[in-house]
C-alpha positions in Angstrom: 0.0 0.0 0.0 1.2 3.7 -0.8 1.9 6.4 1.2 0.0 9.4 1.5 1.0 11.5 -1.5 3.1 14.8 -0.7 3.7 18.2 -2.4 7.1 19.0 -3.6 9.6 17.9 -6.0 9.7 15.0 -5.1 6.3 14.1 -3.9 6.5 10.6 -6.4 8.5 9.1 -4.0 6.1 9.3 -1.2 4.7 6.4 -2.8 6.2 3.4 -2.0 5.9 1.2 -4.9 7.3 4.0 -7.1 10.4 4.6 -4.7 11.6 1.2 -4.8 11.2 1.2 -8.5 12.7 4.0 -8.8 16.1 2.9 -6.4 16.1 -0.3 -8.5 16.2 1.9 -11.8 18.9 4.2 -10.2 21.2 1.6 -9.0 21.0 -0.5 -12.3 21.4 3.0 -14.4 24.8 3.4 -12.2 26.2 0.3 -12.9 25.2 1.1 -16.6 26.9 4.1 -17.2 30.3 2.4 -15.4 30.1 0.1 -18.2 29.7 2.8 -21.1 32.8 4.5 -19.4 34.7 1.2 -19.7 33.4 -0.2 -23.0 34.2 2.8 -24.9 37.9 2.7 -23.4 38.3 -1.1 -23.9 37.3 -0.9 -28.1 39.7 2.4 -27.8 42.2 -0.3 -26.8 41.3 -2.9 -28.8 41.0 -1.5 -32.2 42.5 2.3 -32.0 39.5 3.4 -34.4 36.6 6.0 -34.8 35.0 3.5 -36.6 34.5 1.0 -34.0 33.4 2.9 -31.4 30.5 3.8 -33.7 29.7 0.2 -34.4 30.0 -0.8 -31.0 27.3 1.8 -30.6 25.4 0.5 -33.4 25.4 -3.3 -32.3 24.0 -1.5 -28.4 21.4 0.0 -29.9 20.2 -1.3 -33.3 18.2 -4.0 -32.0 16.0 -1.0 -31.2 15.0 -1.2 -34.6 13.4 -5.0 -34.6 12.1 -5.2 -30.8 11.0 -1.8 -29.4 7.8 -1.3 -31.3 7.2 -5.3 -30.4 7.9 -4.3 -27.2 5.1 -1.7 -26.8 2.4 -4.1 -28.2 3.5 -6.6 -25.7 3.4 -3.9 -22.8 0.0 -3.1 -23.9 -1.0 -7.2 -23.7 1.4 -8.7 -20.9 2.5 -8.4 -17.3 4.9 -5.5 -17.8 6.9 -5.9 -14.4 7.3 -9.7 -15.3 9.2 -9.0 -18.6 10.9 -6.5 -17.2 12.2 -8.8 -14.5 13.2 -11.5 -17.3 14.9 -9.0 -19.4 17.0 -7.6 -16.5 18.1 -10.9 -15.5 20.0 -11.6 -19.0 21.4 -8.0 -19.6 23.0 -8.9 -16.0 24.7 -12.3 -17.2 25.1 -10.6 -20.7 27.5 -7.9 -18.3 29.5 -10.5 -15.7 30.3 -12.7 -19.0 31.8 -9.8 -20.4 33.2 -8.4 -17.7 35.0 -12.3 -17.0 36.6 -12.2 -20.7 38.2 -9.2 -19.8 39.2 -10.1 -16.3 41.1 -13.1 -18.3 42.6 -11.1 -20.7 40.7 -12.8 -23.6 38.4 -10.5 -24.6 38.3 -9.0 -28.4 36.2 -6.6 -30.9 34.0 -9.1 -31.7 32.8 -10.2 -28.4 32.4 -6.6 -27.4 30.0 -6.6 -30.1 28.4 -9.5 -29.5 27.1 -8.6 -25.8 26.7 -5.1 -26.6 23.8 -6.7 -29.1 22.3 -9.0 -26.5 22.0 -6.2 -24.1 20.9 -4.0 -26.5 17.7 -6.2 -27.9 16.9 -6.5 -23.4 17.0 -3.0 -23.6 14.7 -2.6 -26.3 11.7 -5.4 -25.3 11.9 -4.1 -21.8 12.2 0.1 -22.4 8.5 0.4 -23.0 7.4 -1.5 -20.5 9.8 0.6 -18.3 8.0 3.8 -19.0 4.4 2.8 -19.4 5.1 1.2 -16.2 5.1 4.7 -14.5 1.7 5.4 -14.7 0.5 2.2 -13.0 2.7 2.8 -10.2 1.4 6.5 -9.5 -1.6 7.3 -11.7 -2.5 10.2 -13.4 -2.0 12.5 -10.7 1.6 12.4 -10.1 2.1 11.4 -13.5 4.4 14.5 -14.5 6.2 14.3 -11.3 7.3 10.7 -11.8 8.5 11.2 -15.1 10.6 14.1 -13.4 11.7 11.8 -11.2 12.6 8.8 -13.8 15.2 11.2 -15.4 16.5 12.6 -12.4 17.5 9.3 -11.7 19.5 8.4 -14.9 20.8 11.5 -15.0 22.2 11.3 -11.3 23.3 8.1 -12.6 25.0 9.8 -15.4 26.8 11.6 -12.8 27.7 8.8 -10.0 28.2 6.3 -12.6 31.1 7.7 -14.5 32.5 9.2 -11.3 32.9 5.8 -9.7 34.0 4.3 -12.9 37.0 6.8 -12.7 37.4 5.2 -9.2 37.0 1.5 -10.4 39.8 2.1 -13.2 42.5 2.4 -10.6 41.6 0.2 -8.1 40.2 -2.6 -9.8 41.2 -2.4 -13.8 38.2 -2.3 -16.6 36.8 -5.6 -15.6 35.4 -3.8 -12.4 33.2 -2.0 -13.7 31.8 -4.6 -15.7 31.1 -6.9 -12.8 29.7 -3.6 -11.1 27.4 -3.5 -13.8 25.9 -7.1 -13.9 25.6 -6.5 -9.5 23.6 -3.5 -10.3 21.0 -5.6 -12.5 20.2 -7.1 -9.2 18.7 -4.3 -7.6 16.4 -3.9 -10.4 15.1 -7.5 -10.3 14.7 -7.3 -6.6 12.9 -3.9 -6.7 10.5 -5.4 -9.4 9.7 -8.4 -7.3 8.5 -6.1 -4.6 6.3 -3.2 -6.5 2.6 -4.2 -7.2 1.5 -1.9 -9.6 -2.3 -0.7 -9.5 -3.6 1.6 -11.7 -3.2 -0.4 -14.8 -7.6 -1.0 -15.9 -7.6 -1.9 -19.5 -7.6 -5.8 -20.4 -5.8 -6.8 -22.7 -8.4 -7.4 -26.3 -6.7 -11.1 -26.9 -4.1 -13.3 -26.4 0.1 -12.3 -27.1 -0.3 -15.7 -29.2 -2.3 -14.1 -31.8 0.5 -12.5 -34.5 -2.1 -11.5 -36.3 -4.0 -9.4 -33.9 -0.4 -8.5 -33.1 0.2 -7.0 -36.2 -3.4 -5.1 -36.5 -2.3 -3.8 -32.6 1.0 -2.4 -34.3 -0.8 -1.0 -37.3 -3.1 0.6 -35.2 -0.6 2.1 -33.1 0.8 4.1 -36.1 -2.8 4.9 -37.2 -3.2 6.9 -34.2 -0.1 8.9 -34.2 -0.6 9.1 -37.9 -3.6 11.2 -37.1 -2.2 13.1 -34.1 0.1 15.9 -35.5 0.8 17.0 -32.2 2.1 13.6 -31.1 3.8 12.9 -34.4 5.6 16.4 -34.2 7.0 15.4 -30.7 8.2 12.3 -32.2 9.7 13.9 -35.4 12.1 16.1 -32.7 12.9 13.3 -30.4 14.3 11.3 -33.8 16.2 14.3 -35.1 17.7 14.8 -31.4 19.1 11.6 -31.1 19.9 11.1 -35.2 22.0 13.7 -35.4 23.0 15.0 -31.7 23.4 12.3 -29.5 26.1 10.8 -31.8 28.5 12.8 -29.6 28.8 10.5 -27.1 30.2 7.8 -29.1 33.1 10.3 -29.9 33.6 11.8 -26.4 36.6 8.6 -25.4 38.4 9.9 -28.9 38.5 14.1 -27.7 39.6 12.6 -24.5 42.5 10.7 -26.0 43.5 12.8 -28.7 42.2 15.7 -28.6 43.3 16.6 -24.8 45.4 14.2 -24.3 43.4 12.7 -21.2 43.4 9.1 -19.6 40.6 7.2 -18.2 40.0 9.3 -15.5 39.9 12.5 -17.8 37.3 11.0 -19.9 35.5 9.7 -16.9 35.4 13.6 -16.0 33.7 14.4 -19.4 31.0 12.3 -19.6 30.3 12.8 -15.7 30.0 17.1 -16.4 27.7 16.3 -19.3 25.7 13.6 -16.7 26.1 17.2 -14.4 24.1 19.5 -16.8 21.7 16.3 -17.3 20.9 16.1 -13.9 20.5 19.8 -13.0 17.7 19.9 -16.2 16.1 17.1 -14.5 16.0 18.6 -11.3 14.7 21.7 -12.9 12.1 20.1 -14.8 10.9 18.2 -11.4 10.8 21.5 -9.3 8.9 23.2 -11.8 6.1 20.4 -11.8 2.9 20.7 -14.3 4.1 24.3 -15.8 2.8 26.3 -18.9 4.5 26.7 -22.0 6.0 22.8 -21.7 6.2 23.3 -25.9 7.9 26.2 -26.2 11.0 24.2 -23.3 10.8 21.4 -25.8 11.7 23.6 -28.9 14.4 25.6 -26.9 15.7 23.2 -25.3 16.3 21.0 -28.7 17.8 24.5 -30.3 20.2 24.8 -27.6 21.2 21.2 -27.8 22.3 22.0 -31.5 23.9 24.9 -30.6 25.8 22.8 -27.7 26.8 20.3 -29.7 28.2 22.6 -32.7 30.4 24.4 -29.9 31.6 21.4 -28.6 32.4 19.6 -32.1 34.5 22.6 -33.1 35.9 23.3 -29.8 39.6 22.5 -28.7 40.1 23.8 -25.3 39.2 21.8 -22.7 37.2 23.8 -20.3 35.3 25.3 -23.1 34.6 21.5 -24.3 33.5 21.1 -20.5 31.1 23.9 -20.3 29.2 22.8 -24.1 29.4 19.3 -22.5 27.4 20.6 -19.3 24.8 22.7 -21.9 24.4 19.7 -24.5 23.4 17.1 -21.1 21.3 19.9 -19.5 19.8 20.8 -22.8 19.0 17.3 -24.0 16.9 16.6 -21.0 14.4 19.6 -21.2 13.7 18.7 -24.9 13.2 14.9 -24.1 12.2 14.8 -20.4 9.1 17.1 -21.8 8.7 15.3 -24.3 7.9 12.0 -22.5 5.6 14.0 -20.3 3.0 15.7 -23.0 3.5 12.4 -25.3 2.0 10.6 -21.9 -0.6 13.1 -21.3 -1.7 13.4 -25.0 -2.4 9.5 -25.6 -4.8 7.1 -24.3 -4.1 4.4 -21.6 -4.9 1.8 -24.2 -2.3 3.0 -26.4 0.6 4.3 -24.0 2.7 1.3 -24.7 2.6 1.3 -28.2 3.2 5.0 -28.4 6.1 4.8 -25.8 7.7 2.3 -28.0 7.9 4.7 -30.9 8.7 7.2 -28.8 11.7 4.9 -27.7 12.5 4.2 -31.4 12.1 7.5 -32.6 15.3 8.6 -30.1 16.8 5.2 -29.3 16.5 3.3 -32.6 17.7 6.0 -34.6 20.9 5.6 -32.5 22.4 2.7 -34.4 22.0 4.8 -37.7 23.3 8.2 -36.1 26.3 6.2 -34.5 27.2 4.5 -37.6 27.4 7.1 -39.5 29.6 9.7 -37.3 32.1 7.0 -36.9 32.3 6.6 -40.5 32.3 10.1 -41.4 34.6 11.0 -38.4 36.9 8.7 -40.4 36.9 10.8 -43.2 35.9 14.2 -42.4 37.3 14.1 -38.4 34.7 14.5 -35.5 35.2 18.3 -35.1 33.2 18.2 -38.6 31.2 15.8 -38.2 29.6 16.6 -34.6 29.1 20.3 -35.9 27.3 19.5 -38.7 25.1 16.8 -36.8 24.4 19.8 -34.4 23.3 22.2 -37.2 21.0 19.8 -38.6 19.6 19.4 -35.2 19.3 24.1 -34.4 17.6 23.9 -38.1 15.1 21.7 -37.9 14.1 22.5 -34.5 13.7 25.9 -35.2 11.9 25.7 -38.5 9.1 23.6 -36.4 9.1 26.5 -33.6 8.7 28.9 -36.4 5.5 26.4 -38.2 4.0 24.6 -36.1 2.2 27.2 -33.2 -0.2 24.2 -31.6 3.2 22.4 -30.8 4.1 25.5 -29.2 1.1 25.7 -27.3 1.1 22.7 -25.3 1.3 22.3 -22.0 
């Protein structure tokens, strides 16, 4: 049973189901962002090239692609917390058999690739479920706040986790902060054991074993945003976000190395002042609560990501790099934070998984094609280039929607 509810930032957490979930999320996010630290360093090591760094970005993230939208249908039919659980449990063995091949010194590109693929496709049945999942643990009345509070937590986590992987390099070598990684799924599978979620009502029209009511659910998913412009404008930014922005953190571990001439710890310090900016937005966003104008913090925000990320792709002086760092993480979370929030508000219970999903593809699957692509062009052209060119696209397109589109500035 949940506590009374309270005002204040943090007022989701007064609800007991939603704090554990919300712990179990945190801790696993931690051990998460050790491993990104690590990963990118160890394919640094292993293969010395742009290139890979972008695949090994692609193989994380394009299984996106084939099992998000999946995902949402079976959100909208199954026990959410139960896939959940079963999805966390193999990203955590997918992490400590990783993290053993490089304890034991055996470890090359290709196995690298290979778990960053199997995590990846976990990540992508479970994501919708993960944020659907929200709403039947709080309702509709805290709804805002607890999306507040959901990236508060991964972007403390963006913070603590690259902090203490800067830690873990010197005391225990790479391979701890894999193993730290497949621990921290275990806080997430014991926190889902323990939340009962209630305010999930609709049942589910058939059975998951029906592929070809499966198909007519995903169908009609894409009918409705079809004929929601508001809902398919949010998604159109998200994709362009993450298409041509987000790319950047596939290239931070190469301006660490040879651009400013950093070690582990140094790029450690990077990606935690980006996870810095990340978590002040969040904190922002939460404070503020169920504000006006939530359109208008969407559109800036997504302008001054662009404008971040050009300042930091042409930059070569380190604190400069640090402060567009700290604006690209605190930008990037007022455009997307917000636009979780109105998509959530603006669709119907019986269709908040299957539009989650696409929200989820629309910034996660484009990832894999965004990654690939500034690791092959960073190749040719360098990533200076490449990052400021992704970030122009990003300031353009934002702003010719802010200039068009005056019901997506309207929202709320």
């Amino acid at each position: 049973m949940s506590t009374p509810r309270r005002s204040g930032m943090f007022r989701a957490l007064s609800n007991r189901d939603y704090r554990l979930f919300w712990i179990g999320a945190f801790l696993s996010n931690v051990g998460t962002w050790m491993q990104a630290v690590a990963q990118g360093w160890l394919v640094l090591q292993l293969t010395n090239s742009p290139f890979w760094l972008g695949l090994d970005a692609f193989m994380a993230t394009a299984p996106g692609f084939i099992f998000t939208l999946a995902g949402g249908v079976f959100a909208d039919l199954i026990d959410r917390r139960r896939l959940m659980m079963y999805t966390q449990v193999i990203a955590g063995l997918a992490a400590f058999g990783l993290a053993t091949l490089v304890a034991t010194n055996v470890v090359n590109r290709w196995m690298v690739l290979g778990f960053s693929f199997v995590t990846g496709c976990c990540m992508a049945l479970a994501s919708p479920s993960f944020l659907a999942m929200t709403y039947d643990l709080v309702g509709r009345e805290d709804l805002s706040n607890a999306i507040a509070m959901n990236s508060t937590q991964f972007q403390l986590s963006r913070v603590v986790g690259p902090t203490l992987a800067g830690v873990a390099f010197r005391v225990f070598g790479l391979a701890g902060c894999f193993y730290a990684n497949g621990v921290s799924f275990v806080a997430v599978v014991v926190a889902l054991a323990r939340v009962r979620p209630q305010y999930r009502v609709n049942t589910p029209a058939h059975s998951v074993k029906d592929r070809r009511a499966l198909w007519g659910d995903l169908i009609e998913g894409f009918r409705y945003v079809r004929s929601r412009p508001r809902v398919s404008s949010l998604l159109l930014l998200s994709g362009v976000n993450s298409l041509f922005g987000a790319p950047y953190f596939s290239m931070v571990p190469l301006y660490a190395r040879d651009i400013f001439k950093l070690q582990e710890t140094g790029l450690a310090l990077m990606m935690g002042v980006s996870g810095c900016g990340a978590l002040l937005s969040a904190l922002l966003v939460a404070y503020l609560g169920d504000f006006r104008r939530k359109g208008w913090f969407v559109l800036g925000g997504a302008i001054m990501f662009g404008l971040c990320i050009i300042g930091f792709g042409l930059s070569s002086r380190l604190k400069l790099s640090l402060m567009f760092l700290f604006g690209v993480g605190f930008s990037l979370v007022v455009s997307v934070a917000l636009i979780n929030t109105l998509l959530q508000k603006l669709v119907t219970d019986q269709m908040r998984g299957r539009v989650m999903s696409m929200f989820i593809l629309s910034f996660i699957g484009t990832l894999p094609i965004g990654n690939i692509i500034a690791g092959a062009a960073s190749n040719h052209f360098g990533p200076q280039r490449t990052l400021a060119v992704g970030g122009f696209i990003v300031t353009t397109v934002a702003t010719t929607v802010s200039i068009v589109n005056k019901r997506l500035r309207e929202l709320h």
